[in-house]
N, C-alpha and C positions, 0 to 999 in steps of 0.2 A: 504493500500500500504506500510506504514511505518513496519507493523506489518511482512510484508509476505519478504520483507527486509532484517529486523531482522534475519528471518528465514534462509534464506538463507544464511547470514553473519555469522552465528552461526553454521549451517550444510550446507556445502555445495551438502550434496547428499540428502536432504530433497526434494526430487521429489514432492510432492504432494504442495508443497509450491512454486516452484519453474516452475512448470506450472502453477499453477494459478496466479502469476505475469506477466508470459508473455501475457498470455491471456489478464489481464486489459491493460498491456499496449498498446497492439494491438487494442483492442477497442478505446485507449484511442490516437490513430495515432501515438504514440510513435513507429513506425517501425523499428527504428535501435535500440532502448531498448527492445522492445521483440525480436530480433533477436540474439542478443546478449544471452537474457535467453535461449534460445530453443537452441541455439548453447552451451551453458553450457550444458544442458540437454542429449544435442547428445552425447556429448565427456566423458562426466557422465557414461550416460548409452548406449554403441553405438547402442546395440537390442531393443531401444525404436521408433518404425516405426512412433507414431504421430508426434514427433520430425523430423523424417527427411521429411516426408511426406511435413509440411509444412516450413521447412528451405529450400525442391527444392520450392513450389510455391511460396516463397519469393523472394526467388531467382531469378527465372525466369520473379516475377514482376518487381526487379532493376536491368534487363539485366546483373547479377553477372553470366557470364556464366560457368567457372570454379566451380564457389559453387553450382551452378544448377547439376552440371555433379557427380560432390562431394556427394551429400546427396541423388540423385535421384537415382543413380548406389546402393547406401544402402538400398537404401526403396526399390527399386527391386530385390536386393539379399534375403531381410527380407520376403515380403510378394509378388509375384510376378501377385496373382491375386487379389489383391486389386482394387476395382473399380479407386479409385483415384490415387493409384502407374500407373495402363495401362492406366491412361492418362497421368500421368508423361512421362511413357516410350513412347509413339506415341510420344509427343513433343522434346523428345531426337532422336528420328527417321525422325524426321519432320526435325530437324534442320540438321541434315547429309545431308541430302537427297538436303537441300537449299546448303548449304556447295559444294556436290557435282554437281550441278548443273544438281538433278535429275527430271525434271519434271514430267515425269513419276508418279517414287515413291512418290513425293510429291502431286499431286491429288488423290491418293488413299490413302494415309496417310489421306488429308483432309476431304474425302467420310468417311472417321472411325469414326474420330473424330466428322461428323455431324451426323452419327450414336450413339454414345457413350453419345448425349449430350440426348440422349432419355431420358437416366438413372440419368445423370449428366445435368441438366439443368444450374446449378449454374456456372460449374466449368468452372474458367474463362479463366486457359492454355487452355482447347478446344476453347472457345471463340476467343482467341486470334488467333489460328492457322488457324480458318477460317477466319480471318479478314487478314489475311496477306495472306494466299491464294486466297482468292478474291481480295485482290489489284495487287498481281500478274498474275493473269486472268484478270486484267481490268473488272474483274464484280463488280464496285461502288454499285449498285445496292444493291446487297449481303454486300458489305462491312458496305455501312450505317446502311442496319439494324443490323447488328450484332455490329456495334458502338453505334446504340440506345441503343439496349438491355443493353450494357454494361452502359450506361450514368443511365437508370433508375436502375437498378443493385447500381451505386455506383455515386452520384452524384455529390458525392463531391472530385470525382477525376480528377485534372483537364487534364492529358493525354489523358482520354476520348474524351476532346472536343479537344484539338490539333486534334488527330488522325481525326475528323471528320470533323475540317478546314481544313487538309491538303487532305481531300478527293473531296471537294466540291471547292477547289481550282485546282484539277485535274481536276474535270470535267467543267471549267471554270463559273460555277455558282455566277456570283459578286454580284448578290442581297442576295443569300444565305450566301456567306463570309462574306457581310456587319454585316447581320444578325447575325452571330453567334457569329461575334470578337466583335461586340456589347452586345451581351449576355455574355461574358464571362469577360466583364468587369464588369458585375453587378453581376454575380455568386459569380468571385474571384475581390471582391474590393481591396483586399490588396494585390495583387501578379502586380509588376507593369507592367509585361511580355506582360498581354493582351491590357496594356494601350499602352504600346509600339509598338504593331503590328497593331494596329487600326491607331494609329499617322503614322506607317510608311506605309501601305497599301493608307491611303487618300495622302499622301505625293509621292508615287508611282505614283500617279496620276494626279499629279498637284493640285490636291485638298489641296492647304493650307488654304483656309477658313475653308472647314470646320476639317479637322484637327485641328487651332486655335479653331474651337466653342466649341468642345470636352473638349477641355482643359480651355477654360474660364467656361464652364459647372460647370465641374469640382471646380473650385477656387471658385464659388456663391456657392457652394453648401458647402463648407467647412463653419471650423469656424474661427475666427479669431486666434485662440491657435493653428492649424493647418498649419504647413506654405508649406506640403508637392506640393498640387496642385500648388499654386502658384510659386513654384521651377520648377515646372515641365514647366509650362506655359513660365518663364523665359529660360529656357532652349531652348524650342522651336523656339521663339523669337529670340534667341541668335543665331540660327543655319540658319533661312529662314527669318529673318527681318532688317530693320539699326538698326547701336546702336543705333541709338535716341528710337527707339520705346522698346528696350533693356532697357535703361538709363530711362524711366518714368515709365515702368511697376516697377522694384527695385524700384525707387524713392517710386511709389502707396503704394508699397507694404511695405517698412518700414515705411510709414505712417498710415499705417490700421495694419496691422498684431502686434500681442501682443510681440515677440521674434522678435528683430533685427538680432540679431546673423547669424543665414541660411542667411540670404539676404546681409550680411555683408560677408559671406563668399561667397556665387553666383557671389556677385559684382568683389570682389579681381579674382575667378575665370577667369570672363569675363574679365576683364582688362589684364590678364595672357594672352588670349589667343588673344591679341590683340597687345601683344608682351611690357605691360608695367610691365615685368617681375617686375623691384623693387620694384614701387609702391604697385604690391598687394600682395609681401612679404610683405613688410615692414607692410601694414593695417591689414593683419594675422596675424602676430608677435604683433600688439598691439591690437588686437581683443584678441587675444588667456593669452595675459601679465592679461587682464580685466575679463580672463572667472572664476568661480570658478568650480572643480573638476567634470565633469559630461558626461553622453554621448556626451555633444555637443561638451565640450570640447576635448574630442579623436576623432571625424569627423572634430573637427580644426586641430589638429594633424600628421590628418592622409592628408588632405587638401595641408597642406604649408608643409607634407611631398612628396608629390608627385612633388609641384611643386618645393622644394628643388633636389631634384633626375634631374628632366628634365633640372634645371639648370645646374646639374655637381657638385652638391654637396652631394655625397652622402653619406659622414658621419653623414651630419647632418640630412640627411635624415633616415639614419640605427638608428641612437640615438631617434629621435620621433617616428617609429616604435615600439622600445624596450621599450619605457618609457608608450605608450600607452599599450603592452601587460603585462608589468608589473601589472598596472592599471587594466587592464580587458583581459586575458589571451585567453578569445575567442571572442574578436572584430571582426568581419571576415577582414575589408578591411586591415588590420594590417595584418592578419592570410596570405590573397594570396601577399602580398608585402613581406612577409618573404618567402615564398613559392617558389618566385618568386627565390629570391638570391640563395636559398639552390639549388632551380635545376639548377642555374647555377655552383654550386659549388660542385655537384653531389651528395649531401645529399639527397636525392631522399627518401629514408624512412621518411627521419624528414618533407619533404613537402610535402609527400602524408597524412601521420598525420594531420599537422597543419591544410590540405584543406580537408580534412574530416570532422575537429572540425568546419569549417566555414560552408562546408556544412548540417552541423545539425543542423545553426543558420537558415540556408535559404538552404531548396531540392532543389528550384529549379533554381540555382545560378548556369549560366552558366559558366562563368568566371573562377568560381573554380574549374567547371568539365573538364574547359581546360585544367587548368595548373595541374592538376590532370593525364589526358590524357599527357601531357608537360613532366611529371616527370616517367612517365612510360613509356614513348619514352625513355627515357634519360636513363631509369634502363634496357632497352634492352626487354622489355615487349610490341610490338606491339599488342599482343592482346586487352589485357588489356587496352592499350590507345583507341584504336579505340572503344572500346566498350564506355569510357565517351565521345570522341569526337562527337559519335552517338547520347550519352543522350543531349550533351551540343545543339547541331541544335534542339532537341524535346525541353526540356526548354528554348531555347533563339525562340520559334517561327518562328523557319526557318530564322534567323536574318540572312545579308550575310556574314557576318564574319565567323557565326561556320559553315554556309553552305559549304562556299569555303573551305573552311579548309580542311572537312572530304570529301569532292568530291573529290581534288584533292589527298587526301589519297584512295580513294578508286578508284580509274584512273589509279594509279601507282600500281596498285594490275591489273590491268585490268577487276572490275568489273566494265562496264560501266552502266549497266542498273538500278540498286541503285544508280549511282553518278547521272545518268540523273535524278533521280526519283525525290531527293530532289534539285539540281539544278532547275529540272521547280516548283517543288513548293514554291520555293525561286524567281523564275521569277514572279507567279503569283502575288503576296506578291507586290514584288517591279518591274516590268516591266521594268523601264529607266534603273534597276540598269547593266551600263557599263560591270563592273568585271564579273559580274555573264553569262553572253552574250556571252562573251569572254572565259569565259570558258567552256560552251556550245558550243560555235563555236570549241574549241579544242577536246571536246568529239567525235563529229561528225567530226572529220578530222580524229584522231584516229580508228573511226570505220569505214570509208571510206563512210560516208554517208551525198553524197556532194548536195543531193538538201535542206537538213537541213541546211550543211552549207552557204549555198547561202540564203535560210530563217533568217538566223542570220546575215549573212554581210548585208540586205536589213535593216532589225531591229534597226543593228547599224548607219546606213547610215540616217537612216528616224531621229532617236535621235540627228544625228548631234556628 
């Protein structure tokens, strides 16, 4: 890798060098590093067709629509019967055709494409196009297996398994949802997204035992040098129990666990939000006087920066940002707290940057695909925003925050049948959740479709 580097530093038009890097690095899940080489590659040599061939199915994999449209119009001017360009080209046709809200031509587009997949078994734009054609037929059926195939295909992508919760959550199957947000925590242990929508689906339901077992699960199973579960567990606690039961869990836990620190800062948190604002400054400020130079110390930082900011102080809160990117220049929560100010001060390039760098710490950080989306509102680029707004509901798990968000962006477009889409899969998820109901109920007033909304006002009325 070092070597093929070099090569490339040294000649930049060393073609043979300079694919074979992208290539390791794509094996090697680096996607925005090989993307980056094959995009040298294109611009290098623009009549090099494997280059753009797959710079569109890259593309098209992180919904970059513009750069799909970009490299896939070259690879079709270059080679126009290439097996793999005429499926590029169906799915640039496919997508018109959604666009114009052709049904028509998008079932026969789909009938191609499951034709085409004779020759091309693999290729996953076709895959895709009947997976979204079949959820738009409501033929689930179709849908799952064509989400199998894709899971055994590539197992370690976890879109996959979203796309196939959010399917079985259509079709109201709770023993199958249970199932699968439980698989997906043991797939992806370190992605906390599935831990989260498991907490919140048992939580939906009144189910806080076992939500709490999940999580105490979780803390036995750790180790003592680990304090992540046990935060979480605290968290939880924090949100659905009394402080007392708050105040002995922290207690347990800087009693057993090897690092005080996290628990030290959870504590100050929880007294924050309890409204003993100086107190858990001030225990930050001497937690942090005690720390010496290390990641923990920039999540203290970043910590008694936030809660500096909600106080009103937010010099001293821009000054511990800055000190921490000083320190480590791609911290993320540093990264969207600066992001945060630029888009309000219209530097909008500088915080699309900064929350890109963050997003290469963590893909699937919803947060940042907001204020991403946030900063491309603000640059007068609606497309481009709705496109991460779309990503951020697919990474946050149909969370109801980026849910509502992008419903109500796609409402004021009048596409309602997408906003309903994810709306009820955002229902299934969380059922009590108010907000989400409510705007449901406004979809169906919208479209004049009043026995839904008398379904929703009953819903709301049973919730209380």
């Amino acid at each position: 890798m070092v070597e093929l580097r070099n090569a490339v530093t040294l000649d930049a038009t060393h073609k043979a060098a300079r694919q074979t890097l992208a290539e390791l690095l794509l094996e090697k899940g680096n996607r925005q590093g090989a993307y980056r080489q094959y995009l040298r590659l294109a611009e290098t040599f623009p009549d090099d067709l494997d280059s753009r061939i797959i710079l569109s199915e890259m593309a098209f994999s992180s919904g970059s629509w513009d750069e799909f449209d970009r490299h896939s119009s070259r690879a079709e001017e270059l080679a126009p019967d290439n097996p793999r360009v005429k499926a590029i080209a169906l799915v640039r046709s496919y997508r018109v055709a959604i666009n114009d809200n052709d049904a028509a031509t998008r079932r026969s587009l789909a009938s191609k494409a499951s034709d085409m997949l004779g020759d091309q078994p693999e290729n996953v734009l076709l895959r895709n196009t009947l997976i979204d054609n079949a959820l738009r037929e409501q033929d689930y059926t179709q849908a799952l297996a064509q989400i199998d195939w894709m899971i055994d295909f590539d197992p370690t992508k976890l879109s996959h398994y979203q796309e196939r919760l959010r399917v079985l959550s259509t079709i109201g199957d709770e023993t199958a949802v249970e199932a699968q947000l439980r698989e997906m925590m043991k797939i992806f242990p370190d992605d906390p997204s599935n831990r989260e929508t498991l907490i919140r689906y048992y939580v939906s339901r009144n189910n806080l035992d076992a939500a709490e077992g999940v999580l105490r699960d979780l803390v036995v199973a750790s180790g003592s040098e680990d304090p992540g579960p046990a935060l979480d567990l605290i968290r939880f606690l924090a949100e659905f129990r009394d402080p007392e039961d708050v105040r002995a869990e922290i207690s347990k836990a800087l009693s057993e666990r090897a690092d005080p620190v996290p628990f030290q800062i959870i504590e100050a948190r929880f007294e924050f939000s309890l409204g003993n604002h100086d107190e858990a400054i001030a225990t930050l400020q001497d937690v942090l006087s005690k720390a010496e130079p290390s990641d923990q110390s920039l999540d203290l930082k970043i910590t008694l920066a936030k809660m500096l900011l909600a106080t009103g102080n937010n010099v001293g809160a821009r000054t511990l940002v800055e000190e921490v990117l000083t320190e480590q220049p791609t911290q993320p929560d540093a990264l969207k707290m600066q992001a945060a100010w630029q888009i309000e001060a219209d530097d909008t390039d500088a915080a699309t940057g900064a929350l890109r760098t963050a997003l290469d710490q963590n893909p699937q950080d919803a947060a940042a695909m907001t204020l991403i989306a946030n900063a491309y509102s603000r640059a007068g680029q609606p497309g481009l925003a709705k496109d991460f707004y779309a990503q951020a509901v697919e990474a946050s798990g149909n969370a109801p925050t980026e849910t509502l968000r992008y419903a109500q962006l796609l409402m004021g477009e009048k596409r309602y049948l997408p906003a309903e889409d994810i709306l009820v899969a955002a229902l299934r998820l969380a059922p009590t959740n108010t907000d989400i109901l409510i705007t449901l109920g406004q979809l169906y007033l919208q479209t004049e479709d009043f026995n839904r909304v008398q379904g929703v006002v009953g819903t709301l009325r049973r919730i209380g």
